[in-house]
PDB file of N, CA, C and O in Angstrom:
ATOM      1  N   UNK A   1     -51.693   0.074  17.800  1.00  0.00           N
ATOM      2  CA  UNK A   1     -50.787  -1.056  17.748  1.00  0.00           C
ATOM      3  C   UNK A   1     -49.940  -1.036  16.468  1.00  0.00           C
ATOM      4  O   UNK A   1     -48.733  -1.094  16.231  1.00  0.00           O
ATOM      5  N   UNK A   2     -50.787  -0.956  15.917  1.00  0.00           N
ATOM      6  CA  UNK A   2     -49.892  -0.890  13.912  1.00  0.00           C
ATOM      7  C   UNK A   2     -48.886  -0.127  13.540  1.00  0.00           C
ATOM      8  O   UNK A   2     -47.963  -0.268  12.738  1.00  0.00           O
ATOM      9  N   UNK A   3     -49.392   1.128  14.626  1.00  0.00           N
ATOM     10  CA  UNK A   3     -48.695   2.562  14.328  1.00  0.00           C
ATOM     11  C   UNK A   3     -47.046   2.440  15.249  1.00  0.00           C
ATOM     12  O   UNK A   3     -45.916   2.679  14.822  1.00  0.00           O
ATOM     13  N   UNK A   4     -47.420   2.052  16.406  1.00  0.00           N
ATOM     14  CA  UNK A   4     -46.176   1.633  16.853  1.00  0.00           C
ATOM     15  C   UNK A   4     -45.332   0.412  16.279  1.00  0.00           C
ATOM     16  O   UNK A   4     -44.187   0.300  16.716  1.00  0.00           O
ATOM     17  N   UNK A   5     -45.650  -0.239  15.620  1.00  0.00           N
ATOM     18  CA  UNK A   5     -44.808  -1.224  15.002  1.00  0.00           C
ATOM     19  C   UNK A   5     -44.511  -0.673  13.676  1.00  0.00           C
ATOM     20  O   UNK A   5     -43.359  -1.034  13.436  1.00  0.00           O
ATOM     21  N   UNK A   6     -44.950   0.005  12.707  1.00  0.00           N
ATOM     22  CA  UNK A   6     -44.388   0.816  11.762  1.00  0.00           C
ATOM     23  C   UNK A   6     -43.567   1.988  12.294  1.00  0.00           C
ATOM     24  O   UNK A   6     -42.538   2.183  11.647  1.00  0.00           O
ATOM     25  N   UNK A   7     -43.820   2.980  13.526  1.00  0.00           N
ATOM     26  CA  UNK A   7     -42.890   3.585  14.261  1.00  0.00           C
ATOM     27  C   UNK A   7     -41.637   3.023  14.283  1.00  0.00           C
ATOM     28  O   UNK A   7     -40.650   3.713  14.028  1.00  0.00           O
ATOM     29  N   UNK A   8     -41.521   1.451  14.651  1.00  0.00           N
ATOM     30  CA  UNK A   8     -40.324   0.866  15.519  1.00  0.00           C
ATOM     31  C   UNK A   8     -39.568   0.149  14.329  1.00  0.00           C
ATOM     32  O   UNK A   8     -38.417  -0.163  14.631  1.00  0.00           O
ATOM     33  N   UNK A   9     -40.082  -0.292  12.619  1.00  0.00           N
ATOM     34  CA  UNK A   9     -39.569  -0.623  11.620  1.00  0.00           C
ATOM     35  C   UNK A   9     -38.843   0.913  10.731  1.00  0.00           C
ATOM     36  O   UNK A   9     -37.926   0.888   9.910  1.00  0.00           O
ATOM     37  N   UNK A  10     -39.620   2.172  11.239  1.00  0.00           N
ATOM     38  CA  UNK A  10     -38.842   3.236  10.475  1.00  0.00           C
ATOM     39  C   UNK A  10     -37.607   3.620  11.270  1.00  0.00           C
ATOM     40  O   UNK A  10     -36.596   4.193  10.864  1.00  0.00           O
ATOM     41  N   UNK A  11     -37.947   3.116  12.675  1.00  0.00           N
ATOM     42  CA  UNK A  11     -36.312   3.971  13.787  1.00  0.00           C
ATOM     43  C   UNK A  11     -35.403   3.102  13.159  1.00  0.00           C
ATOM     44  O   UNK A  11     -34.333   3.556  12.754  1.00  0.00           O
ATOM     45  N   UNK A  12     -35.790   1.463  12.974  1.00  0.00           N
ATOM     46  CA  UNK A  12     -34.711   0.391  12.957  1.00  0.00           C
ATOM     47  C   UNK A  12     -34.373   0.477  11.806  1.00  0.00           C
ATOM     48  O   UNK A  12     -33.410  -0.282  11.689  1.00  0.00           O
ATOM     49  N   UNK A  13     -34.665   1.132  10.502  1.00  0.00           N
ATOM     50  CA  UNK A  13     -34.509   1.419   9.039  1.00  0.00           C
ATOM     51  C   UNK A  13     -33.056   2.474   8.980  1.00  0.00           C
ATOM     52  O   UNK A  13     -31.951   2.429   8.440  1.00  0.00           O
ATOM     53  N   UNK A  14     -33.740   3.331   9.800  1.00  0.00           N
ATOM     54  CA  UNK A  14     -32.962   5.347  10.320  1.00  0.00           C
ATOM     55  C   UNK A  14     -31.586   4.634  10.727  1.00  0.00           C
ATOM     56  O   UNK A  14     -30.526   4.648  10.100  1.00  0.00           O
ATOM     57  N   UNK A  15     -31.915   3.942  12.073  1.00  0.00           N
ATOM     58  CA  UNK A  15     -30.564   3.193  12.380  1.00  0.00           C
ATOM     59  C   UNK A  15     -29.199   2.553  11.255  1.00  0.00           C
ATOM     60  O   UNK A  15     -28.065   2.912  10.936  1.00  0.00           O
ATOM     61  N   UNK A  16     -30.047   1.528  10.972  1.00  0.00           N
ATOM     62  CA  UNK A  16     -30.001   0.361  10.144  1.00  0.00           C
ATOM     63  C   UNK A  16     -28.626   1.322   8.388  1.00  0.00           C
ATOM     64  O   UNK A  16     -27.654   0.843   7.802  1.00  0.00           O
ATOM     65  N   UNK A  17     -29.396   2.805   8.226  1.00  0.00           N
ATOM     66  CA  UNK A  17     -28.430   3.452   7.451  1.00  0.00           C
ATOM     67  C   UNK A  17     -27.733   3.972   8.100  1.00  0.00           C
ATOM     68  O   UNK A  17     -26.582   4.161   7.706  1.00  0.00           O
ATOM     69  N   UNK A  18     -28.180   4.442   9.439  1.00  0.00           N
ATOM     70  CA  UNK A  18     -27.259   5.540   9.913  1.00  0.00           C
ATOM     71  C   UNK A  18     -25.977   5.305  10.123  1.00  0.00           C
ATOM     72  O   UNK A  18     -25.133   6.176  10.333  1.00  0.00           O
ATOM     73  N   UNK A  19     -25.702   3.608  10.052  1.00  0.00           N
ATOM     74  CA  UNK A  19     -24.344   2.620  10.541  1.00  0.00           C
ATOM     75  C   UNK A  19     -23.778   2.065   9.312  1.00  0.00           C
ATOM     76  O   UNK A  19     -22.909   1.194   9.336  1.00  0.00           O
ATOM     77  N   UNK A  20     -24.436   2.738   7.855  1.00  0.00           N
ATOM     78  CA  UNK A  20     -23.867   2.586   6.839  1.00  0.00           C
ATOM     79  C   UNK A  20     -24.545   1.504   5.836  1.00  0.00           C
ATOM     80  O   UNK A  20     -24.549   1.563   4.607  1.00  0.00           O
ATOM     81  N   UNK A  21     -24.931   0.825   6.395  1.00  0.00           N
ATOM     82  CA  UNK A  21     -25.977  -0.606   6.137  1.00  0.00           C
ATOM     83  C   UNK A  21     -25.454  -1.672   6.623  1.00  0.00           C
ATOM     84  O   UNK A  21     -25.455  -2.807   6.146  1.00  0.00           O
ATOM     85  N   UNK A  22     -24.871  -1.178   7.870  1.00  0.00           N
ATOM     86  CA  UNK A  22     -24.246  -2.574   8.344  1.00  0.00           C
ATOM     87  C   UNK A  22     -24.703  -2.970   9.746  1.00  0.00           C
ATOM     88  O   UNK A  22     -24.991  -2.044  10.504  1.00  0.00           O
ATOM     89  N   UNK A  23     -24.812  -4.297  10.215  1.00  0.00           N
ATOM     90  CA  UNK A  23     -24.933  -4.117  11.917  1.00  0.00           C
ATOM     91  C   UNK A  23     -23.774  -4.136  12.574  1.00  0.00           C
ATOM     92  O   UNK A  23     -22.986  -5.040  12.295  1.00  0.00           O
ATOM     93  N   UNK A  24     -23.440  -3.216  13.520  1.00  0.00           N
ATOM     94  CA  UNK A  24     -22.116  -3.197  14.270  1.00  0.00           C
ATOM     95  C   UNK A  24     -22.423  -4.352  14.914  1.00  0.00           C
ATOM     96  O   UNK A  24     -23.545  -4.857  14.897  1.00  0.00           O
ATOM     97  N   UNK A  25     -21.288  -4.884  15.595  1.00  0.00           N
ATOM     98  CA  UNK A  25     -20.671  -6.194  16.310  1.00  0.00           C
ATOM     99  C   UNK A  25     -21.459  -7.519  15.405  1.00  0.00           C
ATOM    100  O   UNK A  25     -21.290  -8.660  15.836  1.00  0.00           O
ATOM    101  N   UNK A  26     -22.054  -7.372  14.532  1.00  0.00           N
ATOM    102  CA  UNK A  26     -22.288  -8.721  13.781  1.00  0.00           C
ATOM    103  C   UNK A  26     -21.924  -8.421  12.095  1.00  0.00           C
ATOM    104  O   UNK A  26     -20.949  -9.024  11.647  1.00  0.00           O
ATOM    105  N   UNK A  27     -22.242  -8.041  11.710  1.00  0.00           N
ATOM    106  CA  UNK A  27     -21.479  -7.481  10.403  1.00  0.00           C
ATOM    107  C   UNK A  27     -19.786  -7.225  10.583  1.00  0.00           C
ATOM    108  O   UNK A  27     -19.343  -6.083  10.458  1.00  0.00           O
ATOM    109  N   UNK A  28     -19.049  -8.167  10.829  1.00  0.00           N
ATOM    110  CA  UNK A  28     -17.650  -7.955  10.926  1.00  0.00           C
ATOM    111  C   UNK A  28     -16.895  -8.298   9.511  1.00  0.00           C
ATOM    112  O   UNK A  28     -15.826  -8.885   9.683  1.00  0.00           O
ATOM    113  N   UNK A  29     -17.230  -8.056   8.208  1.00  0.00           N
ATOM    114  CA  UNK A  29     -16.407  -8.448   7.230  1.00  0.00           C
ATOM    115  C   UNK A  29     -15.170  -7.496   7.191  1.00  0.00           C
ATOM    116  O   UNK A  29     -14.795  -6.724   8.074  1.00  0.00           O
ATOM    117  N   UNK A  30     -14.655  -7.716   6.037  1.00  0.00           N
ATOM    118  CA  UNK A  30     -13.367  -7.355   5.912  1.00  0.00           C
ATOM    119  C   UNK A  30     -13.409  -5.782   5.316  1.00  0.00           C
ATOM    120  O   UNK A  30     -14.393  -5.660   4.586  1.00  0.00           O
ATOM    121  N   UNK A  31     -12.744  -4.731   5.402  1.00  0.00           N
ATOM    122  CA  UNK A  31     -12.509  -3.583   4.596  1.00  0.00           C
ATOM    123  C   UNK A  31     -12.852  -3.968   3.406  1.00  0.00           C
ATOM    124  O   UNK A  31     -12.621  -5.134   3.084  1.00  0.00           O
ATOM    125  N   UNK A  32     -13.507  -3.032   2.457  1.00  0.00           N
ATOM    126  CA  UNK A  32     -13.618  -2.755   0.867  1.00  0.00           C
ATOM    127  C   UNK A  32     -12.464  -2.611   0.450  1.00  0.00           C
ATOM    128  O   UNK A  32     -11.536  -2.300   1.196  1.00  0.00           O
ATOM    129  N   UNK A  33     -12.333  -2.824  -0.867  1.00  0.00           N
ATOM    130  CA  UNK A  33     -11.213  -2.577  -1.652  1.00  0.00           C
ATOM    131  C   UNK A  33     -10.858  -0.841  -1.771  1.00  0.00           C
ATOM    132  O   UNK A  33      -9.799  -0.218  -1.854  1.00  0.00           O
ATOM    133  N   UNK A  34     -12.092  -0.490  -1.738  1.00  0.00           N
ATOM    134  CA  UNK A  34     -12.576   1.275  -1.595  1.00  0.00           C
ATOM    135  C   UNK A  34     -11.444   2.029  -0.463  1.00  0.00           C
ATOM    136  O   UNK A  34     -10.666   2.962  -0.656  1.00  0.00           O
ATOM    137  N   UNK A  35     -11.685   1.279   0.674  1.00  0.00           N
ATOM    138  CA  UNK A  35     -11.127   1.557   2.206  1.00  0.00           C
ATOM    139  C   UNK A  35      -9.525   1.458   2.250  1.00  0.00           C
ATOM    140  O   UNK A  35      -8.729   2.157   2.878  1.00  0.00           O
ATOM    141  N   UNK A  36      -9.308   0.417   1.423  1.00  0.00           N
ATOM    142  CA  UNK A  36      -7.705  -0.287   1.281  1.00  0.00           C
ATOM    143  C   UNK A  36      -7.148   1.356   0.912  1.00  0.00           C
ATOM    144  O   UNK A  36      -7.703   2.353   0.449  1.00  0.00           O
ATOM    145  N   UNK A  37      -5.549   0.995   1.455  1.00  0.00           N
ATOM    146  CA  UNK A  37      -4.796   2.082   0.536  1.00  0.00           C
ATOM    147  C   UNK A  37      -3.404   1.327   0.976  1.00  0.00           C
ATOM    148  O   UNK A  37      -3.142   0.285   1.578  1.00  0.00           O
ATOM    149  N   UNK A  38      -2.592   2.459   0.327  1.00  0.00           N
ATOM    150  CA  UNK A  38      -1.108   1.775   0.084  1.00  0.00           C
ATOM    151  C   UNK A  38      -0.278   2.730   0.935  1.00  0.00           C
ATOM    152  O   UNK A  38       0.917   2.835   0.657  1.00  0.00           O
ATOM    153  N   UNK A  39      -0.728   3.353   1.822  1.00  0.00           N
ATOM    154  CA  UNK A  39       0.540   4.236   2.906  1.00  0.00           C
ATOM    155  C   UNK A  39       0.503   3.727   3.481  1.00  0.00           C
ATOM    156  O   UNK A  39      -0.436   3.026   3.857  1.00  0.00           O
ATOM    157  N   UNK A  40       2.256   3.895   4.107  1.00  0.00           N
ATOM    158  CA  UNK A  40       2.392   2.978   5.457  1.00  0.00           C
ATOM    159  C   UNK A  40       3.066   1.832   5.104  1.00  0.00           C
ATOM    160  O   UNK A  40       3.726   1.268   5.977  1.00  0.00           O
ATOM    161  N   UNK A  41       3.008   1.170   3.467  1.00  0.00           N
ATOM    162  CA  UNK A  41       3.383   0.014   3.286  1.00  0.00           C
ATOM    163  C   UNK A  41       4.935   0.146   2.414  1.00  0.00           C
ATOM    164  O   UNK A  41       5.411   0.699   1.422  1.00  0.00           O
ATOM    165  N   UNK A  42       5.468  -1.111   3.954  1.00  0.00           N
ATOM    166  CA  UNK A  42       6.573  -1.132   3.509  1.00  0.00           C
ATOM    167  C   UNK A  42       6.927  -1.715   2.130  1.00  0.00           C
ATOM    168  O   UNK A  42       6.283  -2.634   1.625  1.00  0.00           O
ATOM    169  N   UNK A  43       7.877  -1.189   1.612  1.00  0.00           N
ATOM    170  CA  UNK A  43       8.706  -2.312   0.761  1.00  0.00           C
ATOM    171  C   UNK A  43      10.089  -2.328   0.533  1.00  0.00           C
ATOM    172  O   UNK A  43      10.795  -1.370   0.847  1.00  0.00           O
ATOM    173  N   UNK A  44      10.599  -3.511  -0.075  1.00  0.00           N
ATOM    174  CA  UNK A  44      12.285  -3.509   0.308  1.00  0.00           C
ATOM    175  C   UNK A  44      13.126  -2.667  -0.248  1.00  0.00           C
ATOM    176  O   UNK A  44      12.579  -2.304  -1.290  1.00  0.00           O
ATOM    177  N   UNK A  45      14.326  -2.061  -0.125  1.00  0.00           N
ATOM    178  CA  UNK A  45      14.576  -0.921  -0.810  1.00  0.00           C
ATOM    179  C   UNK A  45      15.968  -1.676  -1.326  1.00  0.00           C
ATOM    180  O   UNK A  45      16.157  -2.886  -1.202  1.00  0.00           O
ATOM    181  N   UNK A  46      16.884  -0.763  -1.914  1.00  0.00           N
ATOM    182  CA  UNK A  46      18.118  -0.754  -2.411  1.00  0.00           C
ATOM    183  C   UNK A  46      18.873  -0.352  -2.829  1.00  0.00           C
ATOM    184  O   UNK A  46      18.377  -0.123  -3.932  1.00  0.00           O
ATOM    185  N   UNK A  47      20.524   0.234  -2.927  1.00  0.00           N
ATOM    186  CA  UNK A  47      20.505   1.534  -3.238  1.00  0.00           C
ATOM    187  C   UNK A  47      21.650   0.982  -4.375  1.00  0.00           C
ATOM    188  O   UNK A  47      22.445   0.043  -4.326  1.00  0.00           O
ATOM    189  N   UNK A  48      21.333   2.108  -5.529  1.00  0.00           N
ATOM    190  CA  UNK A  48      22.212   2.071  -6.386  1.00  0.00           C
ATOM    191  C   UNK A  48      24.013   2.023  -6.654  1.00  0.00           C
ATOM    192  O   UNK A  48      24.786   2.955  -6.435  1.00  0.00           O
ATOM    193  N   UNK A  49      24.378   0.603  -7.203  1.00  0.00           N
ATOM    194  CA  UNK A  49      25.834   0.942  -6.432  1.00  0.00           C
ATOM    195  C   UNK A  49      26.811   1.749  -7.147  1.00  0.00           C
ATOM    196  O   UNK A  49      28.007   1.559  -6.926  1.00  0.00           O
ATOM    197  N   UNK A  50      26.376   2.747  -8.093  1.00  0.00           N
ATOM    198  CA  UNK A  50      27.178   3.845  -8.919  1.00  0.00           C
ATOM    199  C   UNK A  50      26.779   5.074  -8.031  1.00  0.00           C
ATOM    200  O   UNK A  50      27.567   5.484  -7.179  1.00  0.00           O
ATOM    201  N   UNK A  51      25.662   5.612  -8.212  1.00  0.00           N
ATOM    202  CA  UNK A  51      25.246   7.210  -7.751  1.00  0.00           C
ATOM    203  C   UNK A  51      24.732   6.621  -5.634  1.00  0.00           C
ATOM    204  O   UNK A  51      24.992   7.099  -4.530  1.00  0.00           O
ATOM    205  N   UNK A  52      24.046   5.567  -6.071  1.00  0.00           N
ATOM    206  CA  UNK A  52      23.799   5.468  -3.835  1.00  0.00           C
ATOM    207  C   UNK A  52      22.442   6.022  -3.942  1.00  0.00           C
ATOM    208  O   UNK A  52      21.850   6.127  -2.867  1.00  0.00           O
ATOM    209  N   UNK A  53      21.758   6.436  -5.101  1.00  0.00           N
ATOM    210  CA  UNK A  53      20.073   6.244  -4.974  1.00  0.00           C
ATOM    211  C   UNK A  53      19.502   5.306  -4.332  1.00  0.00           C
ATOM    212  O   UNK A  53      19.962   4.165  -4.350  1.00  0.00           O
ATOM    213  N   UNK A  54      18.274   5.671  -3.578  1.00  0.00           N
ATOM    214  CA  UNK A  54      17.732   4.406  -2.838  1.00  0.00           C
ATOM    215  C   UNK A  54      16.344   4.028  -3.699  1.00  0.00           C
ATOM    216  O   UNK A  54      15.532   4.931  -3.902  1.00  0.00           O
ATOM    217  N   UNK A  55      16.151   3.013  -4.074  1.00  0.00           N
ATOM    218  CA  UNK A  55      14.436   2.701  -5.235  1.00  0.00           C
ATOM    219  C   UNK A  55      14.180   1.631  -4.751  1.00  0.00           C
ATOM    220  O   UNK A  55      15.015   1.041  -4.064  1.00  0.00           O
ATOM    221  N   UNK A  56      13.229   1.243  -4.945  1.00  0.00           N
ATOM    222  CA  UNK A  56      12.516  -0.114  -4.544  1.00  0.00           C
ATOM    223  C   UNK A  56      13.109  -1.123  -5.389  1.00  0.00           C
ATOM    224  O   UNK A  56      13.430  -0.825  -6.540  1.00  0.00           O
ATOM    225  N   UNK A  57      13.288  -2.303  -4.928  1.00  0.00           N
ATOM    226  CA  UNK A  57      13.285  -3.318  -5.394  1.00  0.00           C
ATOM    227  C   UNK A  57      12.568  -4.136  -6.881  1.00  0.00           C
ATOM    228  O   UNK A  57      13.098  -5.082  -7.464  1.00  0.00           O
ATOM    229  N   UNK A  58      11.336  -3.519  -7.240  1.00  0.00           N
ATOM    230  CA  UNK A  58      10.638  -3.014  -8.531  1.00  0.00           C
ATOM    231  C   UNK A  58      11.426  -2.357  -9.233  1.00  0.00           C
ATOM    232  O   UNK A  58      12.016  -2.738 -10.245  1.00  0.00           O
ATOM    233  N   UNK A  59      11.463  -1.401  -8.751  1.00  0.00           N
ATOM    234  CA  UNK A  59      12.296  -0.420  -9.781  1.00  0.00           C
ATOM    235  C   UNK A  59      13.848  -0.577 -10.293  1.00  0.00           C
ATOM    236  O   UNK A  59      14.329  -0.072 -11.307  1.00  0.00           O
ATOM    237  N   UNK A  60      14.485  -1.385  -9.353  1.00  0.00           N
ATOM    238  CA  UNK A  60      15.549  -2.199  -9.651  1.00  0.00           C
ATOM    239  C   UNK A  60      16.285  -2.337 -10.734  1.00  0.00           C
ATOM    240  O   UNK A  60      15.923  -3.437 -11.149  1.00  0.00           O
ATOM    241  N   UNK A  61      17.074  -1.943 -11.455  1.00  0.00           N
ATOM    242  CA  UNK A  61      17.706  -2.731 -12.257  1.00  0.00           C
ATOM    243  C   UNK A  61      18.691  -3.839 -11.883  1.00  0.00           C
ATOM    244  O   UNK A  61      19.754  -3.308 -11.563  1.00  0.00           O
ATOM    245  N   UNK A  62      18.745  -5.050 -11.806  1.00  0.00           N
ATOM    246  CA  UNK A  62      19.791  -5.828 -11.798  1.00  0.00           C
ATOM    247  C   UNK A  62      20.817  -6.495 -12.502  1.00  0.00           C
ATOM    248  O   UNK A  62      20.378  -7.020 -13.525  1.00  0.00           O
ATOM    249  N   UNK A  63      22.299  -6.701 -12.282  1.00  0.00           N
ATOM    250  CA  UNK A  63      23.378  -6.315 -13.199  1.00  0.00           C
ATOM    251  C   UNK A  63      23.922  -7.053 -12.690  1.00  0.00           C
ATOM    252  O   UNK A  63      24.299  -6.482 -11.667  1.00  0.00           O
ATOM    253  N   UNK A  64      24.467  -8.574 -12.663  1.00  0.00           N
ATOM    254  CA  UNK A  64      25.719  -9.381 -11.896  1.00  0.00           C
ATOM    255  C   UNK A  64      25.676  -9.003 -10.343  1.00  0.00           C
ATOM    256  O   UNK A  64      26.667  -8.628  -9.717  1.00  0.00           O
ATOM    257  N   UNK A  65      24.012  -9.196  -9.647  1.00  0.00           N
ATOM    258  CA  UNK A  65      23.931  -8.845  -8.443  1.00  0.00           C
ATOM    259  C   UNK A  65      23.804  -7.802  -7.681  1.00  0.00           C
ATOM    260  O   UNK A  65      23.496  -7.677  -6.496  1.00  0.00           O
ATOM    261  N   UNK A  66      24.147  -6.885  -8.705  1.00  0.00           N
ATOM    262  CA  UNK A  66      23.909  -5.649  -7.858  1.00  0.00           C
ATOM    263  C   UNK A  66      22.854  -4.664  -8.526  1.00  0.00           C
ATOM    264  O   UNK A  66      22.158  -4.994  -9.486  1.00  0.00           O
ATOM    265  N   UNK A  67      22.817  -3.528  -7.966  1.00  0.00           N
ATOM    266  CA  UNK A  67      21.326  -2.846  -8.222  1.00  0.00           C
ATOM    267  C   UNK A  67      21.783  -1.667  -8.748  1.00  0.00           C
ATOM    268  O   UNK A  67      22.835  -1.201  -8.311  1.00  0.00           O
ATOM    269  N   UNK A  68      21.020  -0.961  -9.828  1.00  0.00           N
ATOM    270  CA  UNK A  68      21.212  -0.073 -10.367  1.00  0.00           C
ATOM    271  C   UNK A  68      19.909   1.029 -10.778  1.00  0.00           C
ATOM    272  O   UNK A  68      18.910   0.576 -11.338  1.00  0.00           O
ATOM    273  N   UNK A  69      19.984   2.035 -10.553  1.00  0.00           N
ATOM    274  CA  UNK A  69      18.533   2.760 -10.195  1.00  0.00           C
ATOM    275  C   UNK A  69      18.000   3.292 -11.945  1.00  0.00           C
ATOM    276  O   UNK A  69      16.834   3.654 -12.099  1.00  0.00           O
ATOM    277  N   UNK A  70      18.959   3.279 -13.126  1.00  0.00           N
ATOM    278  CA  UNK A  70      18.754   3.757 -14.260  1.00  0.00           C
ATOM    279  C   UNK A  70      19.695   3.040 -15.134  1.00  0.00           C
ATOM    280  O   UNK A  70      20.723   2.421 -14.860  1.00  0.00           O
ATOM    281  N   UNK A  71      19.066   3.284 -16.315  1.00  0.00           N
ATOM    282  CA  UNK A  71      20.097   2.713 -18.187  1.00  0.00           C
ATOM    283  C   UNK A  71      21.551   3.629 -17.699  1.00  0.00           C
ATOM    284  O   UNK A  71      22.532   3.056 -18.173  1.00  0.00           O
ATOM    285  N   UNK A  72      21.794   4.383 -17.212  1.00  0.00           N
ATOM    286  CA  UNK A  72      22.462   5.446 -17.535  1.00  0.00           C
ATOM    287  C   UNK A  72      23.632   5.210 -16.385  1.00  0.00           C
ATOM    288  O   UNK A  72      24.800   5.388 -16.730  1.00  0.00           O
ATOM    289  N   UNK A  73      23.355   4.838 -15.107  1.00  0.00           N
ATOM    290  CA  UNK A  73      24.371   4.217 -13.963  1.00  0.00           C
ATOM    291  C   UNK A  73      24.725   2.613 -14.588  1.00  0.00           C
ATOM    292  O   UNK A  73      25.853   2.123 -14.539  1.00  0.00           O
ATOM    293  N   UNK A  74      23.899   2.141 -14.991  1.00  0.00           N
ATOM    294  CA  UNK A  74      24.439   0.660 -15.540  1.00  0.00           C
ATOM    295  C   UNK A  74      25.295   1.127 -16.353  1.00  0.00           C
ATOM    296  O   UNK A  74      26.398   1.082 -15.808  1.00  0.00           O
ATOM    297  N   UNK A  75      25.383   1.747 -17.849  1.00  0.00           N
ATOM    298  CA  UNK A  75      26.196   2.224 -18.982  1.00  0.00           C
ATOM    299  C   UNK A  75      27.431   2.661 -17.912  1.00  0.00           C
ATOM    300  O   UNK A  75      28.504   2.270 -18.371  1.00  0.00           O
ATOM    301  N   UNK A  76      27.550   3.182 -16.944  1.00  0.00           N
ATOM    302  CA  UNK A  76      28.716   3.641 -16.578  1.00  0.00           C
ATOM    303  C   UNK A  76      29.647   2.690 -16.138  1.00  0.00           C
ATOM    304  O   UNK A  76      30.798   2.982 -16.461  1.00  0.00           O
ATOM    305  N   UNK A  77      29.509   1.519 -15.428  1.00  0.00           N
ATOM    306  CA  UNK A  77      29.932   0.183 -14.994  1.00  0.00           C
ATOM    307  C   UNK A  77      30.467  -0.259 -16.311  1.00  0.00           C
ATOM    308  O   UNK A  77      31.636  -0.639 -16.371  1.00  0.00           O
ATOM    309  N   UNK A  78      29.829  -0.245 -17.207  1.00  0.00           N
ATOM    310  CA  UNK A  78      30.151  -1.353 -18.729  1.00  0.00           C
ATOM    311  C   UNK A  78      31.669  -0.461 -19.308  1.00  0.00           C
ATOM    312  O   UNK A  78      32.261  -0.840 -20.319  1.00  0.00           O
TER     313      UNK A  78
END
């Protein structure tokens, strides 16, 4: 009797890692920060209105509205 119930706590252990330490269909949390990544993700773009480089919106320089991709395309406007 003992032996089969320590049998049936080591399969459900074996399992229990084999799924990572999680229970499928009840363990539904969210992705790890680990899992996260950044491809795929959009972001807004803009293109430089001296040279027509395209950079993100971050990377931006802004100048009386318009966008400039470097010190060096702004200096040319001035």
């Amino acid at each position: 009797m003992w032996l089969k119930v320590i049998f049936v706590v080591i399969v459900g252990l074996f399992l229990y890692r084999l799924f990572g330490g999680k229970i499928p269909f009840i363990d539904k949390s969210e992705t790890s920060k680990e899992d996260e990544h950044d491809f795929g993700k959009i972001e807004a773009t803009s293109e430089c209105a001296v040279c027509g480089t395209y950079m993100t919106e971050n990377d931006a320089l802004i100048y009386q509205k318009k966008s400039y991709c470097s010190n060096d395309c702004l200096e040319k406007i001035k």
